[in-house]
C-alpha positions in Angstrom: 141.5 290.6 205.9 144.5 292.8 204.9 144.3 296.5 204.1 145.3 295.2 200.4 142.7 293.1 200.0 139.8 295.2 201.3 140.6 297.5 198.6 142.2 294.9 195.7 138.6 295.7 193.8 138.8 299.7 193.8 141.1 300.0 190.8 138.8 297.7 187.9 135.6 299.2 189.6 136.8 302.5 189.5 138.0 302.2 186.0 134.4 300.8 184.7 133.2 303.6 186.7 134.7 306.0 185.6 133.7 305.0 181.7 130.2 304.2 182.3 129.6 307.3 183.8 131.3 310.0 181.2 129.1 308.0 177.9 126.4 308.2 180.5 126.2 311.2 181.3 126.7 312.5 177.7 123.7 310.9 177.0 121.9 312.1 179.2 123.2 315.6 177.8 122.7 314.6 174.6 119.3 313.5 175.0 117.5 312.2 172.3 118.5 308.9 170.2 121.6 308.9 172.3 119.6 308.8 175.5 117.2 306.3 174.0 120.0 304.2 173.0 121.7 303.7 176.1 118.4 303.1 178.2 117.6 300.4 175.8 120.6 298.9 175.7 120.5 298.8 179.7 117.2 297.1 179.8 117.8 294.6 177.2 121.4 293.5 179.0 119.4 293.2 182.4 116.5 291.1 180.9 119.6 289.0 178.8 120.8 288.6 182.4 117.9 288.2 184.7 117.1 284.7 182.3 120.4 283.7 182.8 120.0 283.1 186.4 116.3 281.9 186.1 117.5 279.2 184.2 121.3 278.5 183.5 123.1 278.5 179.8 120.2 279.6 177.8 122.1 281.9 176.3 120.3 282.2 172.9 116.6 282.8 174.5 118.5 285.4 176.8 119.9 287.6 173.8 116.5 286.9 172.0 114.7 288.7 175.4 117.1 291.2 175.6 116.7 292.0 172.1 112.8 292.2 172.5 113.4 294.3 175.4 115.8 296.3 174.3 113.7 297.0 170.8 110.1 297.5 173.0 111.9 300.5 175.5 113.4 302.0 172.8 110.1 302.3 171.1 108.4 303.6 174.2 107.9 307.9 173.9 106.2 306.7 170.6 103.9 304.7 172.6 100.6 305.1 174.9 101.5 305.3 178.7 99.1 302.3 179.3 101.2 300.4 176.4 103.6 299.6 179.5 100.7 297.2 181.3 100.7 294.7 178.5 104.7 295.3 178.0 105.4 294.3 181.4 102.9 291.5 181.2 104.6 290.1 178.1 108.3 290.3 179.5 107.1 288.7 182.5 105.7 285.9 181.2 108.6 285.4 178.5 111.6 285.9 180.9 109.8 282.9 183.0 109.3 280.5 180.3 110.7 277.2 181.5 111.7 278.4 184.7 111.3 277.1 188.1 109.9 279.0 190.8 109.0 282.0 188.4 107.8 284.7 190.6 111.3 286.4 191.3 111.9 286.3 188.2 109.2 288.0 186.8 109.2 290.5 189.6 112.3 291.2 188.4 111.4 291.8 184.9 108.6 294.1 185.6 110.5 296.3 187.7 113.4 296.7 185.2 110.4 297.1 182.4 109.7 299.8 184.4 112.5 301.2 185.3 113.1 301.4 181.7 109.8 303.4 180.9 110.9 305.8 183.7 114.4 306.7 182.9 113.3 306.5 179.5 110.0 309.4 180.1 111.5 311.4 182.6 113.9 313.8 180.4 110.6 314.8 178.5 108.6 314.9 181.3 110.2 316.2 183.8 113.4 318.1 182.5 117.5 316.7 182.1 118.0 318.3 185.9 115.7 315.5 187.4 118.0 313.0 185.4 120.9 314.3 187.1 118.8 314.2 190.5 118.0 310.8 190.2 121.5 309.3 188.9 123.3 311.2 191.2 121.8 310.2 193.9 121.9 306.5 193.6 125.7 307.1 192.7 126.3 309.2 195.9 124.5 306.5 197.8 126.5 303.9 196.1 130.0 305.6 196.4 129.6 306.4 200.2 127.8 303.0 200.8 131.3 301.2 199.7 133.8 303.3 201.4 132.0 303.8 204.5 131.0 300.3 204.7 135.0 299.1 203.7 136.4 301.9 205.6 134.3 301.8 208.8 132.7 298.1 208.5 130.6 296.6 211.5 127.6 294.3 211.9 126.1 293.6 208.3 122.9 295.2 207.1 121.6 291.9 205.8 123.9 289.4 206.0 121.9 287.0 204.7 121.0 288.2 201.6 123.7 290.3 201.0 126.7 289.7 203.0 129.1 292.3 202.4 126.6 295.3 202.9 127.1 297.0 206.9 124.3 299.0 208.3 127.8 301.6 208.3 127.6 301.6 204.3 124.1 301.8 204.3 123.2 304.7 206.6 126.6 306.7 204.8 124.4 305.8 201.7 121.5 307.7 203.1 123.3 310.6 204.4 125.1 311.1 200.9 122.1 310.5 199.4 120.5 313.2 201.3 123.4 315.5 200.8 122.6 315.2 196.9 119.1 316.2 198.0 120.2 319.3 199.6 121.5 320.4 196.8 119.3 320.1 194.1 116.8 321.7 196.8 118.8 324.5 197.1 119.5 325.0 193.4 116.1 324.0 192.3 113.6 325.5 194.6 111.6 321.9 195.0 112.4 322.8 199.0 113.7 320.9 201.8 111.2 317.9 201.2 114.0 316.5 198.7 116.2 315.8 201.5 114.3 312.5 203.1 112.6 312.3 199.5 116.5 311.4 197.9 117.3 309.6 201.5 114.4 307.3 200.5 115.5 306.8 197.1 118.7 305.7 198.4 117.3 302.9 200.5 115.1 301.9 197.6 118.5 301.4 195.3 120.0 299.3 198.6 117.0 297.5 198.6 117.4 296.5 194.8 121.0 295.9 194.9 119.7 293.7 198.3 117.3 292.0 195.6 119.7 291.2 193.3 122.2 289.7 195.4 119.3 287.6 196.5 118.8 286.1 193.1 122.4 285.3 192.7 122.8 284.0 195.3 119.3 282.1 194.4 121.0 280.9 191.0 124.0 280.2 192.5 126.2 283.1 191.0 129.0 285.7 192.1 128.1 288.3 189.5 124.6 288.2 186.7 127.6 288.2 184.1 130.8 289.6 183.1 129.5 292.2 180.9 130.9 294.8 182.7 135.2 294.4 184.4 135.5 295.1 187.7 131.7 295.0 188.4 130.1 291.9 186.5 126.7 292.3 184.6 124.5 295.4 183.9 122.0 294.0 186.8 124.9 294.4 189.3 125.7 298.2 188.4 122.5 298.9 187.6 120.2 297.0 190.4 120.5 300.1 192.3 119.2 302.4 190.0 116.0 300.1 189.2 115.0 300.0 192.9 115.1 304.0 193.0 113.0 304.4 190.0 110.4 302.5 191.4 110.5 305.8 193.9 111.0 308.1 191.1 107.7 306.4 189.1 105.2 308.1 192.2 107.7 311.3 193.6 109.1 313.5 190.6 105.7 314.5 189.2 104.7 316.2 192.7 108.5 317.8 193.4 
């Protein structure tokens, strides 16, 4: 492959990136209904999507979950914490309706159902700079993961699952990852345990962007949709960040 080629991708990504991250961001900042807002609409894009490759073209069921979805996390700090059991249970079973071979499918929806109630509870709970901790991390391990990987390459992580990922990518992940770490350790005074606590997070966002390409590739599919230019659906930029809230769920109360 040409040195053009490796790279023909970084200009539409970098774009998108570049947008999604100033409006999310300033939600985050912003907190409140804005926060709410954008969490919401997250979720119910990823359950929209996550039907679409359990079963193909149903379109109108898919906006009608992600609706539902969308509507239920946006309702959440209103709601009892145990109100999430029969939410999850609900969304799984609805997102599998008519599908064949279920189970990923409705692992997948319980995990973004979480991830949802997470992102969604931890600016109250645990303050905006854990926010920052948590997105910046699986950004970092995401940023380093692609140019290491692309720059350095070498045998494949997974290859297959995901075929593109290099165990170069993936360790440049952790070691960003951990640098983020470092620094909210310092600036914090959570301590050096943050370090291998954000290194960890970063493998469990590899291990859900490893889980998503799975299901495409399960369905079929290059990208969950094309929701997003340069980097297809809301499940492929934001796969990551569900797998390292299922980390954030058990470490942030402790930190």
């Amino acid at each position: 492959m040409s040195s053009a080629a490796k790279w023909a991708d970084l200009i539409p990504r970098a774009g998108s990136a570049v947008v999604m991250l100033v409006v999310g961001l300033a939600c985050v900042w912003l907190g409140g209904l804005w926060y709410s807002a954008l969490i919401a609409l997250a979720v119910g894009c990823m359950i929209y999507e996550l039907r679409l490759l359990g079963k193909a073209r149903d379109h109108r069921v898919g906006m009608m979950l992600g609706a539902l979805a969308a509507a239920v996390t946006w309702f959440l700090p209103v709601l009892p914490n145990l109100a999430i059991l029969p939410v999850i249970a609900g969304m799984m079973a609805a997102t599998t309706g008519g599908v064949r071979k279920p189970m990923p499918i409705a692992f997948a929806a319980a995990m973004i159902m979480v991830a949802g109630y997470v992102l969604v509870n931890l600016r109250t709970d645990a303050g905006i700079v854990w926010v920052f901790w948590l997105l910046f991390v699986v950004i970092a391990s995401d940023v380093a993961g692609y140019f290491v990987g692309k720059a350095i390459g070498g045998p494949k992580f997974w290859p297959r699952l995901s075929p593109k990922k290099t165990w170069s990518g993936t360790a440049g992940g952790w070691i960003a990852a951990g640098g983020v770490g470092a620094l909210f350790a310092a600036t914090t005074g959570a301590g050096p345990i943050l370090i291998p606590v954000s290194a960890m997070m970063a493998f469990a966002a590899q291990m859900g962007d490893i889980g998503e390409s799975w299901l495409k590739r399960r369905a079929g599919v290059k990208d969950s949709s094309n929701l997003i230019p340069g980097h297809g659906g809301f499940m492929d930029r934001f796969d990551g960040l569900v797998g390292a809230c299922m980390i954030a769920l058990f470490v942030v109360g402790a930190l």
